[in-house]
N, C-alpha and C positions, 0 to 999 in steps of 0.2 A: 032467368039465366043464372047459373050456378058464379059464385064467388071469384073461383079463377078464369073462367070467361069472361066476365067483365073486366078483372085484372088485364089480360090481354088483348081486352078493347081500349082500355086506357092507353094499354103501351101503344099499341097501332096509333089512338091518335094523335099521341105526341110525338110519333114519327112524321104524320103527315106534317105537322108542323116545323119541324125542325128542317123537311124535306123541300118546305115551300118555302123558308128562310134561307134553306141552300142555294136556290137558285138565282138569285142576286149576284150569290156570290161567286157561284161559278161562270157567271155571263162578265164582270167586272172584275172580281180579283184573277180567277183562273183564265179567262180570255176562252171560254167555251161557248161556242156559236149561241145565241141568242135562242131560234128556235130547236137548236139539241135542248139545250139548258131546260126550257120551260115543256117540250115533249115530254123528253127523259123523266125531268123533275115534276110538273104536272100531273102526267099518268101516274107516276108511282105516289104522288100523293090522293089524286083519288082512289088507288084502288087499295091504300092503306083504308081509308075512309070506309068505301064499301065492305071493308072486309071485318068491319067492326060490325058491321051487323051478319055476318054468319059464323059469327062466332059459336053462337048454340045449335049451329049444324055440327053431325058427325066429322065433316072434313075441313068444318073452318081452322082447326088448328093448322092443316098441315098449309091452306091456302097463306093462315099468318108465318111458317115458317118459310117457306116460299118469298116472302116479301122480305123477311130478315136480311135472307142470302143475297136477293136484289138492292135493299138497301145500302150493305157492307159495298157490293162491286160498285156502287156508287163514288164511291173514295178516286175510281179510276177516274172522275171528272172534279173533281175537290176530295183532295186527299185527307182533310180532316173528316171525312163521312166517312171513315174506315176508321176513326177513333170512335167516331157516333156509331157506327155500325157494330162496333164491338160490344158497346155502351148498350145499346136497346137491344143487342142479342143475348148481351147477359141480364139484362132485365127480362127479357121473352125464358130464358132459361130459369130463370129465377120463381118466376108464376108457374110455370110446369111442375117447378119442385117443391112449392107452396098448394098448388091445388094438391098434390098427388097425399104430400100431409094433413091435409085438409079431407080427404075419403080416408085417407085410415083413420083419420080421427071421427071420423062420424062411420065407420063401421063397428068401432068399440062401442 
């Protein structure tokens, strides 16, 4: 697996974490149904997880941008996950623009 794929497997799975730490929080502080909370929050942490490993497919990228945007609407149930959503969407942005330096620099 190339350098900036695993970049963006890291990011993914610090999402999942922060994802599964959410949900605490939004069943206790935000008053969001218990099982919304851990569906909502659940699913999208597993399928940060799974998507760490299709990373080195063709369309794993666009499956992790896809979670990005799922992540950010997350804020709609704990509004600090639209500050974290910003936060890991500029790190997901960040490694796109690291890898893409990273092939010019090895095409020289």
């Amino acid at each position: 697996m190339n350098p900036e794929r695993r970049l963006y497997s890291t990011v993914l799975a610090c999402e999942a974490i922060v994802i599964g730490l959410a949900i605490p929080v939004a069943i206790s502080v935000q008053k969001v149904d218990a099982s919304v909370a851990g569906w909502v929050g659940g699913t999208l942490a597993v399928l940060c997880l799974l998507a760490c490993g299709v990373m080195g497919r063709p369309w794993g990228f666009a499956v992790g941008t896809v979670l990005q945007v799922l992540v950010l609407l997350t804020g709609f149930m704990v509004p600090m996950m639209f500050i974290l959503g910003v936060l890991f969407g500029a790190l997901w942005g960040t490694a796109f623009w690291l890898g893409r330096q990273a092939e010019k620099a090895r095409a020289r």
